[in-house]
C-alpha positions in Angstrom: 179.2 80.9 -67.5 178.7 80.9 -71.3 180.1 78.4 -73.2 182.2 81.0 -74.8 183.9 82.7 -71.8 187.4 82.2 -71.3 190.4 82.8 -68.6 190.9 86.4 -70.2 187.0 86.9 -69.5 187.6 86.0 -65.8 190.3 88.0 -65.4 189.0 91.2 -66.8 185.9 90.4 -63.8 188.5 89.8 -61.2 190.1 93.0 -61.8 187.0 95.3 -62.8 185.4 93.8 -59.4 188.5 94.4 -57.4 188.1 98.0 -58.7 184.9 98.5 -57.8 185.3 96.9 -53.9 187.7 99.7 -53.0 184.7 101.8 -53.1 182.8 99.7 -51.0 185.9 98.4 -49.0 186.4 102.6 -48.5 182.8 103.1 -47.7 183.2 100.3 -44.8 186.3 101.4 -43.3 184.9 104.6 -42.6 182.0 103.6 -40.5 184.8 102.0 -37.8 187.7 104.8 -38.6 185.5 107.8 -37.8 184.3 106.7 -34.2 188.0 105.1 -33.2 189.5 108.1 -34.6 187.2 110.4 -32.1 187.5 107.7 -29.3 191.3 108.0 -29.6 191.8 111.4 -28.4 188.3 111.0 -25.9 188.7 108.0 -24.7 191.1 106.0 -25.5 190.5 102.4 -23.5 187.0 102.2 -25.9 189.2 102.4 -29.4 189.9 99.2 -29.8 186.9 97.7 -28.4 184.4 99.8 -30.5 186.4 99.2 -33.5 186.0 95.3 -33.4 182.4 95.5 -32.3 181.5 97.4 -35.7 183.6 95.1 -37.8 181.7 92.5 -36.2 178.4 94.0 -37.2 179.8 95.0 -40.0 181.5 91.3 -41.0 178.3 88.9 -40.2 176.1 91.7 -42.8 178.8 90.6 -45.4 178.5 87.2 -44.4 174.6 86.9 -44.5 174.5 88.7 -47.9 176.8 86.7 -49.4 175.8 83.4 -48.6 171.8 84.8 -49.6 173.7 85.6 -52.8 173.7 82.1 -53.9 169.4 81.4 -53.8 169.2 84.7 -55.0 170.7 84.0 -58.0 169.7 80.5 -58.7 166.3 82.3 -58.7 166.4 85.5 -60.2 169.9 85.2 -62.4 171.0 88.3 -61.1 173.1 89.4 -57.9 170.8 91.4 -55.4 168.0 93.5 -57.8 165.5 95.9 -57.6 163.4 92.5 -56.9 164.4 93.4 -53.3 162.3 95.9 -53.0 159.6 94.1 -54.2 159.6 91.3 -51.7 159.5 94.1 -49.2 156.6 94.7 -50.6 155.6 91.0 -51.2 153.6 88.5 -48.4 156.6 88.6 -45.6 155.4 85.5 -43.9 155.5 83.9 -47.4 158.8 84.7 -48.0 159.8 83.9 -44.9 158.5 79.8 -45.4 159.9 80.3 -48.3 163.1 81.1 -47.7 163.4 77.8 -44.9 161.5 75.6 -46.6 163.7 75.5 -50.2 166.4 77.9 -49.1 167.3 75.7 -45.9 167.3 79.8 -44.3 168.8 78.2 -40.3 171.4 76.5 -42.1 172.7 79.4 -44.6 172.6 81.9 -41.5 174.3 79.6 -39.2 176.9 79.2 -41.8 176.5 83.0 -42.6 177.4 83.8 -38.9 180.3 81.1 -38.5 182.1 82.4 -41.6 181.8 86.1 -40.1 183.4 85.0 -36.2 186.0 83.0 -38.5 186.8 86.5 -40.3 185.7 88.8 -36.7 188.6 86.4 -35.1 191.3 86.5 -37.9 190.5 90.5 -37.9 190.8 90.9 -34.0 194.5 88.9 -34.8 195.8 91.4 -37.6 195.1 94.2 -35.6 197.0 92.9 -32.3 200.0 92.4 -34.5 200.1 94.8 -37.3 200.3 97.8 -35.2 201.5 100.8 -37.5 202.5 102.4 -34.0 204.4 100.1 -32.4 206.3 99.6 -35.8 207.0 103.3 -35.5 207.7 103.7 -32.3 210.3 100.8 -32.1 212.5 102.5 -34.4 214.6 105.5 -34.0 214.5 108.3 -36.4 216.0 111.2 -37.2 213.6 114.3 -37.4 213.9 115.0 -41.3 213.1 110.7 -41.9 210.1 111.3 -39.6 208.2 114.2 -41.6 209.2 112.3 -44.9 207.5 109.3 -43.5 204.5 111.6 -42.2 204.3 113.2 -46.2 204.3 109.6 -47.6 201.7 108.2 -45.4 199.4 111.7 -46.3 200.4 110.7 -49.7 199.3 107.0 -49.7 196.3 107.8 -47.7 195.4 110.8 -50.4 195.8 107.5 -53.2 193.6 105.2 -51.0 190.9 108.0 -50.6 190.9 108.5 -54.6 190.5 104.9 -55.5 188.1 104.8 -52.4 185.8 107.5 -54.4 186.2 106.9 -57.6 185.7 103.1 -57.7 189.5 101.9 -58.5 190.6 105.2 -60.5 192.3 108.2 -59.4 189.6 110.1 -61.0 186.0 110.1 -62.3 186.8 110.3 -65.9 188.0 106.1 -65.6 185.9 105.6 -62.1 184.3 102.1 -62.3 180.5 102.1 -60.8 177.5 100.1 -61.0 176.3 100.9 -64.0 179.2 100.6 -66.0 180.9 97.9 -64.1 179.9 95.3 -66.4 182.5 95.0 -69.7 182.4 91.1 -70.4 180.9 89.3 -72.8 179.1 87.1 -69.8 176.2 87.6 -68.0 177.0 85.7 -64.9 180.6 88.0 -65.0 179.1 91.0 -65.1 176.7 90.1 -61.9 179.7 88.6 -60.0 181.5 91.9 -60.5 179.3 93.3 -58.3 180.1 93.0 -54.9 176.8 92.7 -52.7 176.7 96.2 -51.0 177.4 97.4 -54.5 174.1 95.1 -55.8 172.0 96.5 -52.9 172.8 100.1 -54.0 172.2 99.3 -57.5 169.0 98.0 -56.3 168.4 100.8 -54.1 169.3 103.1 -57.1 167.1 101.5 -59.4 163.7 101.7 -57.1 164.2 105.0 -56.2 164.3 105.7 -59.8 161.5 103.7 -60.1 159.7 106.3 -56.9 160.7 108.6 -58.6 159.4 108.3 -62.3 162.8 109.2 -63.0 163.7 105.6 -65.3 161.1 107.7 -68.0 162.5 111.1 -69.4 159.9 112.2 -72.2 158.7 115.3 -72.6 155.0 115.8 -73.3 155.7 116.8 -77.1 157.5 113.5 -77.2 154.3 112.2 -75.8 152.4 113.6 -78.2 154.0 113.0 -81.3 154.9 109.4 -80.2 151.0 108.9 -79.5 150.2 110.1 -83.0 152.5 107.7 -84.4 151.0 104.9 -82.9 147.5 105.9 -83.7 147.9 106.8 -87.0 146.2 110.1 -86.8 147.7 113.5 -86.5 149.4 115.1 -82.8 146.8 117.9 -82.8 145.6 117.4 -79.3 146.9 117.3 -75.7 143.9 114.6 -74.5 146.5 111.5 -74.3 142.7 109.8 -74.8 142.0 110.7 -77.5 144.8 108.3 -79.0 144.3 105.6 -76.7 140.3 105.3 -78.5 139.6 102.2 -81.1 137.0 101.0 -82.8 136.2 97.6 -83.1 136.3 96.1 -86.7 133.7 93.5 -86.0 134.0 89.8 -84.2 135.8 87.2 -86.2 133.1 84.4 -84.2 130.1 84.3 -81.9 130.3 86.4 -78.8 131.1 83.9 -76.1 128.8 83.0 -72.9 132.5 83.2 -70.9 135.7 84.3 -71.6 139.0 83.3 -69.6 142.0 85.1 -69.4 144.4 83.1 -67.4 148.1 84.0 -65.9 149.6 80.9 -65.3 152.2 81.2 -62.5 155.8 80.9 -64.1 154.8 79.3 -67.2 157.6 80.0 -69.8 157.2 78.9 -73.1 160.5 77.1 -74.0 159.2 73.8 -72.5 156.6 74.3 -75.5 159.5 74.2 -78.1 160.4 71.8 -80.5 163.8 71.0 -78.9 162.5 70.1 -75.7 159.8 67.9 -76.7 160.8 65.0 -75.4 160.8 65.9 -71.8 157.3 65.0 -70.7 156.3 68.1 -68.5 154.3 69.8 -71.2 151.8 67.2 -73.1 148.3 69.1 -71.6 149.5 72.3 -73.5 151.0 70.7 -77.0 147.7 68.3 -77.0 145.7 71.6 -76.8 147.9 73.8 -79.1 147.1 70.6 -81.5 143.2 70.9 -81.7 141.3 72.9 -84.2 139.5 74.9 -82.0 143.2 76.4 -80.9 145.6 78.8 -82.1 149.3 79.8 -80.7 151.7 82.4 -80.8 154.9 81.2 -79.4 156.8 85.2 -79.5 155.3 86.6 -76.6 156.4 88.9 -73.6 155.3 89.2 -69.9 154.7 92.7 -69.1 157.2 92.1 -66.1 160.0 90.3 -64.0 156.7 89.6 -61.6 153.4 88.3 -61.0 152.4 92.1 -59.9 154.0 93.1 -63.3 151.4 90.7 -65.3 148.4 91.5 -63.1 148.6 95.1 -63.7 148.9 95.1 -67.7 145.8 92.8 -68.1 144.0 94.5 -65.1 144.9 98.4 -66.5 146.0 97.4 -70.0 149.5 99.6 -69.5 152.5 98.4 -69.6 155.4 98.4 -67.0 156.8 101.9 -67.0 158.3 102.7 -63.5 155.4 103.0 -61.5 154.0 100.6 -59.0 150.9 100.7 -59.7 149.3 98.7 -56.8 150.9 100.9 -54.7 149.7 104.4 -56.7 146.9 106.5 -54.8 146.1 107.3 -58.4 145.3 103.7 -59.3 142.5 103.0 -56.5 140.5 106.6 -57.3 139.0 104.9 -60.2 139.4 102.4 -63.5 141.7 103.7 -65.9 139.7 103.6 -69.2 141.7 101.2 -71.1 141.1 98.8 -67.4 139.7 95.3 -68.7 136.7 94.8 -66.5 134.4 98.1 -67.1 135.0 97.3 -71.0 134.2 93.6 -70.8 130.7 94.8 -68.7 130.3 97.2 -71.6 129.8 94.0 -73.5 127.5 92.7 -71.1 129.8 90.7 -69.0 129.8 90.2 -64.8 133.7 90.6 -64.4 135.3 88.2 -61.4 139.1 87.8 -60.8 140.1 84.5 -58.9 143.7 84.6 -56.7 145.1 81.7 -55.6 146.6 83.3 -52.4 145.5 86.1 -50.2 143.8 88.9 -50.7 146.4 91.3 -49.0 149.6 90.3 -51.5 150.1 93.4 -53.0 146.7 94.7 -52.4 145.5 93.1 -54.9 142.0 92.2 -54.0 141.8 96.1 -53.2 143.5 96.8 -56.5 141.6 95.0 -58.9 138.5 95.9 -57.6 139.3 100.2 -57.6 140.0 98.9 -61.4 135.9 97.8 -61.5 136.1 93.8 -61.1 132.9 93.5 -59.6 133.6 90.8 -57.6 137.3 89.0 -56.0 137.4 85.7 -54.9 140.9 84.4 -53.2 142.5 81.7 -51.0 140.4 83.3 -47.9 137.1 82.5 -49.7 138.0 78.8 -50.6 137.9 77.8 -46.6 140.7 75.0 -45.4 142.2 74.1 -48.9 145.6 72.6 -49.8 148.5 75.0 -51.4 152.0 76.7 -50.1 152.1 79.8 -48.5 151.5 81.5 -51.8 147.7 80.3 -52.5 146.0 77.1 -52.7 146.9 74.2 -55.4 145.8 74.8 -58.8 143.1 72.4 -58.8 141.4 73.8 -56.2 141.0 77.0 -57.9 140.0 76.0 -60.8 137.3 73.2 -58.8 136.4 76.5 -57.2 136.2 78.4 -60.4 134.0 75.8 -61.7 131.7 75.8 -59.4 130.9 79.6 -59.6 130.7 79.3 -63.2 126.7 79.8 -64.2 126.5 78.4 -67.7 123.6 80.9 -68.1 125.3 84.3 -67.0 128.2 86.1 -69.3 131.2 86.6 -67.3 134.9 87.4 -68.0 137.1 86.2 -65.4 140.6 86.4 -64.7 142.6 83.6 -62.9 145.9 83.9 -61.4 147.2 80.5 -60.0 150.3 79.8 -57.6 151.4 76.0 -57.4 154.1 76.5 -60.0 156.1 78.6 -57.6 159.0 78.0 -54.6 158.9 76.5 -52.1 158.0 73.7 -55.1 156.9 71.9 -51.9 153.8 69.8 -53.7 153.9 66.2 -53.4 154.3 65.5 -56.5 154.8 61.6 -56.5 151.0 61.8 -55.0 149.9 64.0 -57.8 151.7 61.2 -60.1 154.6 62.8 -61.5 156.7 60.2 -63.4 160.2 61.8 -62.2 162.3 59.4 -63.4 160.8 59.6 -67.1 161.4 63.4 -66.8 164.8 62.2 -65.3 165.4 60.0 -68.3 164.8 62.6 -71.1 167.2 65.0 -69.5 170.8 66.0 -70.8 173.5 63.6 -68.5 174.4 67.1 -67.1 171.4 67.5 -65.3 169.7 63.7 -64.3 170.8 63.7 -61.1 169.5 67.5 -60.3 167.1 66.8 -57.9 165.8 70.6 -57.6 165.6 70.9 -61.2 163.5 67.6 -61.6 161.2 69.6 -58.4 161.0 72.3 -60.7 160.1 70.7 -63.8 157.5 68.4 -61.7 155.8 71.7 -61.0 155.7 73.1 -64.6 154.0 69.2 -65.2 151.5 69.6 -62.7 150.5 72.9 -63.7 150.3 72.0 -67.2 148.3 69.3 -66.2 145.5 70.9 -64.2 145.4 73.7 -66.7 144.3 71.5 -69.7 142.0 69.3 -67.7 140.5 72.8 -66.5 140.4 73.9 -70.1 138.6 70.4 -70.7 136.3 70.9 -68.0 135.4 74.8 -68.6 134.1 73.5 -72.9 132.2 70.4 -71.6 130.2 73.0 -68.8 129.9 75.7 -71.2 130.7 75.2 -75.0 130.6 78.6 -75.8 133.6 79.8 -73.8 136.6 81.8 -74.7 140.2 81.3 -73.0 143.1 82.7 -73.4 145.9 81.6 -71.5 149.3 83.1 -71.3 152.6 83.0 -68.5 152.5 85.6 -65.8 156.3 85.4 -66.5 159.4 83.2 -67.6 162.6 83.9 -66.1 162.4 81.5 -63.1 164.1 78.5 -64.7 165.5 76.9 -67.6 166.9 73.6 -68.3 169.8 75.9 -70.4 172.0 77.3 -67.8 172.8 80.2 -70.0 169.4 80.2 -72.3 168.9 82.4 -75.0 167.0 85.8 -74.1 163.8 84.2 -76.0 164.0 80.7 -73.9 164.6 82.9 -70.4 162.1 85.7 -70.9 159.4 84.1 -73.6 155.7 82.8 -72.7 153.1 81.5 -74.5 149.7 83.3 -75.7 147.5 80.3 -76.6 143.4 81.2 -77.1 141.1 78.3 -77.6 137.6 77.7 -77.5 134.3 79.4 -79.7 135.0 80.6 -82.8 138.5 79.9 -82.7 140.6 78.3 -85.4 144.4 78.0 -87.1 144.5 81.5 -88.6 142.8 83.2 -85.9 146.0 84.9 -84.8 148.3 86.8 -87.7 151.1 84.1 -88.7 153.3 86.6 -87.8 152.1 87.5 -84.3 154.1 88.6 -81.7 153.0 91.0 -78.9 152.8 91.4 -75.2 150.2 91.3 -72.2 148.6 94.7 -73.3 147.6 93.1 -76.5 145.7 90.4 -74.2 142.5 92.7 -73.7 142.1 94.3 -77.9 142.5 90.8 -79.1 139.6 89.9 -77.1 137.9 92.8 -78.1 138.8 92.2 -81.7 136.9 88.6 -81.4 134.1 89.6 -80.0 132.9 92.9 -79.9 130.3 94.2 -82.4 131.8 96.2 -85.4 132.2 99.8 -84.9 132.5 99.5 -80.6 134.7 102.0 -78.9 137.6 100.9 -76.7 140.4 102.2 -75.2 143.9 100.4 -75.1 147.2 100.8 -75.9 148.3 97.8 -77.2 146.9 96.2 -80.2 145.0 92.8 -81.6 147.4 89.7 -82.5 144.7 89.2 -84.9 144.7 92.3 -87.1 147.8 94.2 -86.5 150.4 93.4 -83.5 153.5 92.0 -84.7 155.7 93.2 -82.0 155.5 93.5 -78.2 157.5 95.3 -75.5 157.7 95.0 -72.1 160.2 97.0 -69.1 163.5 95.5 -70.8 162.8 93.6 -74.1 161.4 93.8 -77.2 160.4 90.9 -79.6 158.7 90.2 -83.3 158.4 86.9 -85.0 161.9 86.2 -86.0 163.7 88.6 -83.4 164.2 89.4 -79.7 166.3 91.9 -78.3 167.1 94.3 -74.9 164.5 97.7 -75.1 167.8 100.1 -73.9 170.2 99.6 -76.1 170.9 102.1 -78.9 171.4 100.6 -81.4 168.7 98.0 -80.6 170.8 94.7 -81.0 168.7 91.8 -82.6 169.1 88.2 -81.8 167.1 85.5 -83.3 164.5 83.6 -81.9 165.1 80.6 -84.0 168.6 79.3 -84.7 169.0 80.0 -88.4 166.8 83.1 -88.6 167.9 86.0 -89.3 166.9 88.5 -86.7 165.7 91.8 -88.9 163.9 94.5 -87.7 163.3 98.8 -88.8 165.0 100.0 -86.7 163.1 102.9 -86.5 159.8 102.2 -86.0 160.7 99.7 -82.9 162.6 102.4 -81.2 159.4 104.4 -81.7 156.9 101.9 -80.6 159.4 101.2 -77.1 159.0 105.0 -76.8 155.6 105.0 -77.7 154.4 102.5 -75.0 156.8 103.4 -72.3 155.9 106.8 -72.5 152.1 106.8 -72.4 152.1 104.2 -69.7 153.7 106.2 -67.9 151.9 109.7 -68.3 148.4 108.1 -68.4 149.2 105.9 -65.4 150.4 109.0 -63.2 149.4 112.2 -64.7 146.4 111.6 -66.1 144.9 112.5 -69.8 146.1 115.6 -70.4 149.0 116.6 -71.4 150.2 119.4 -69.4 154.3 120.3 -68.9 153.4 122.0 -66.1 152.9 118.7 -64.2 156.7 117.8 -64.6 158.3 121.1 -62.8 158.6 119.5 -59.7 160.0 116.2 -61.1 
């Protein structure tokens, strides 16, 4: 919890989640009621035994989901998500390692399945002696005392049905729900007042929403004159294209032989800051940020809450708007035109993307190459390597990287790496991880966290390998160009409750030919859709056409937006609030922003992602009748 939540905090989540559980408890109760109720007049001698057997089922689902509740939160800082859906989704034998190796998975469900026969046996004892009949028939009433009692129990059961429904409240103008459950001031509070069924159909809520389209509502005027607005020109035209075209000013340095766009698994950028210096998991990055030949923007946004997330906005250059792409017949008929790959071979550039891990995780081998990568290379192409079930170690991708390189032939390649990632299972004293100098440098609070000193072990070793990478990619061929940026943040922080920037931040650092301090505006700030024009800003010849939606860090971006926040130099702030609440990114600062103009370039971006991505280029209402 916050440092500012107190007992009146807690107690307003007690009762607002106690509110909300009579749905669920009503929900429940009526998958045992309605067969013993018809087993009661059909046959009888099955009541009570049917009745326990579904509470059983019934008890150990609780059970399992609430002792899962626990990793899930450590990991995603959220009761059960729309993240649930995309593990189904996800590598299942991954997840599955996953889940035993750092999640201890036989323990949790043995102690999962214990706590429900504990419950199972103190139900089975309630019902043998709290039988509203017996009570009933033991007594002797007179016949007016027996209908009154009949009224009242109609009456109570009327009151237990209405708070059943409405969540707590006799009626839907006060009924308590999922979506407006949480009323603290405390993020953990307002997770914890969901009660895990109640996450599960959030979740379930959220991606079938997110099936749907239905998370977008914009009309195709609004597309229209929000497209306009962001190209500067007039909203005289229904090709959505038309708005996405640029032209390139001219390259601020020699085109490159190679250029590098790499997604670093769960690299956040708040171990870059200047508070957390002194914890020695970070020196490859800072030593690189430090060289001439290197500039940094430290106010940058992943285009996601996953790797998928990231993949698709540098692959398509859209950003995350309620479609899965990966998963979109509409994404494998053919390269979207603000796609990376068939604009980098414009330029005269073989185009490769390098996975870590297997081909099949989210199609992505499929996936990138509908999106015109001319060639994928992933774990299945690297032969008996070292890694977790997610993909090899870093090292060897990058050895393997290296070793494709041809100093001689332009490329652009995109590298997605894995080590940084649960289980956290490499061996990291091998690898020479000084844990107890990182152990040392920590807060008192958290010295003896052994999984947090994993963690940070595993943020070391890929900020290792990705500087000596960097090192080794200038030596073989001078004239490269890399960019390298977080696939997300959000996994973990050394702050239990960290500031929106330290949770969700990454870097954007770009290095190599051509590149100095100054290269990027000193007040960037953008998002992975601005990955691709800044490139193309660099290095293509003046007056080359390209299509994107987002925008150079070095000649106009100062904000970026992703599918929940927005964020400019000084500020950072939730996308669906209205008003759009700023909160600083530095302590001190003073989080200002037009108000105006943000809302507009949220709508702006959210909206043509998501027409462009599933609709195509024209803008036609017609296409929306059926939504």
């Amino acid at each position: 919890m916050g440092t500012g939540t107190a007992a009146p905090d807690i107690e307003l989540a007690l009762w607002r989640g106690f509110r909300l559980s009579m749905q669920t408890a009503g929900c429940l109760a009526l998958v045992s009621f309605v067969p013993g109720f018809l087993l009661r007049f059909v046959y009888p001698r099955w009541e009570n035994r049917v009745v326990l057997g579904i509470n059983a089922v019934l008890l150990a689902l609780l059970s399992i989901l609430y002792v899962a509740s626990f990793p899930f939160y450590r990991q995603f800082h959220a009761n059960f998500n729309q993240m649930i859906f995309t593990g189904a989704n996800d590598d299942l034998y991954a997840l599955f390692i996953t889940m035993v190796q750092q999640y201890a998975l036989p323990v949790r469900l043995a102690g999962a399945l214990l706590l429900a026969w504990v419950l199972w046996r103190g139900l089975k004892a309630l019902l043998a002696c709290c039988r509203l009949e017996d009570f009933v028939e033991a007594m002797v009433w007179p016949r007016w005392a027996r209908y009154l009692g009949r009224l009242a129990f109609l009456y109570v059961t009327y009151l237990a049905v209405l708070l059943g429904i409405f969540g707590g409240s006799l009626g839907w103008q006060t009924a308590v729900d999922w979506e407006n459950a949480g009323v603290t001031k405390d993020d953990f509070l307002n997770e914890a007042i969901l009660d895990n069924p109640q996450a599960l159909y959030r979740a379930y809520n959220l991606n079938s929403r997110m099936l749907a389209c239905n998370g977008l509502d914009f009309t195709t005027d609004d597309i229209r004159t929000l497209a306009a607005w962001l190209s500067h020109r007039q909203p005289d035209t229904d090709d959505l294209d038309a708005y996405l075209q640029k032209s390139a000013q001219g390259p601020a340095a020699d085109k490159p032989k190679q250029v590098f766009v790499i997604l670093s698994e769960s690299f956040a950028n708040w171990p870059l800051l200047d508070k957390y210096q002194g914890i020695p998991i970070s020196h490859g990055m800072r030593s690189l940020i430090a060289e001439d030949d290197t500039d940094y923007c430290p106010t940058f946004l992943p285009n996601g809450a996953s790797t998928v997330s990231a993949v698709t906005g540098v692959v398509t250059g859209f950003a995350d708007a309620n479609l899965y792409l990966t998963t979109m017949p509409e994404a494998f008929a053919a390269p979207y035109p603000t796609a990376s790959a068939p604009q980098m071979q414009k330029l005269g550039y073989t185009t490769n993307f390098w996975y870590a891990g297997p081909a099949t995780w989210e199609r992505i081998g499929a996936f990138t190459q509908a999106q015109g990568f001319e060639h994928f290379y992933s774990r299945g192409d690297f032969g008996d390597v070292p890694g977790s079930v997610w993909g090899c170690e870093d090292e060897v991708l990058y050895e393997k990287v290296l070793e494709g390189l041809d100093p001689e032939q332009p490329s652009f390649n995109v590298l997605l790496n894995a080590s940084n990632h649960s289980p956290y299972d490499l061996d990291l004293e091998a690898k020479g991880f000084d844990k107890e100098a990182v152990r040392a440098a920590l807060p008192p609070e958290h010295q003896q966290d052994e999984e947090l000193l994993k963690e940070l072990g595993h943020y070391w070793y890929a900020d290792r390998e990705l500087a000596k990478f960097v090192r080794a990619v200038k030596e073989k061929c001078p004239d490269s160009l890399i960019v390298i940026v977080g696939d997300h943040g959000d996994r973990y922080n050394l702050d239990k409750t960290p500031t929106t920037y330290e949770r969700y931040g990454i870097p954007f650092i770009i290095t190599g030919k051509g590149i100095h301090k100054g290269t990027l505006l000193p007040d960037a700030a953008g998002s992975q859709i601005d990955i691709m024009p800044t490139i193309f800003e660099l290095i293509a010849p003046k007056g080359f056409s390209y299509m994107s939606l987002g925008s150079s860090l070095t000649r106009t971006n100062r904000q970026g937006v992703n599918y929940g926040f927005w964020i400019t130099r000084t500020a950072i702030g939730k996308a669906d609030t209205v008003p759009l609440v700023p909160e600083p990114v530095s302590e001190g600062e003073e989080p200002v922003i037009d108000e105006d103009a943000m809302q507009n370039y949220i709508n702006a971006i959210r909206s043509i992602s998501w027409w462009r991505a599933k609709y195509g280029p024209i803008l036609d209402a017609s296409r929306l009748e059926d939504r």
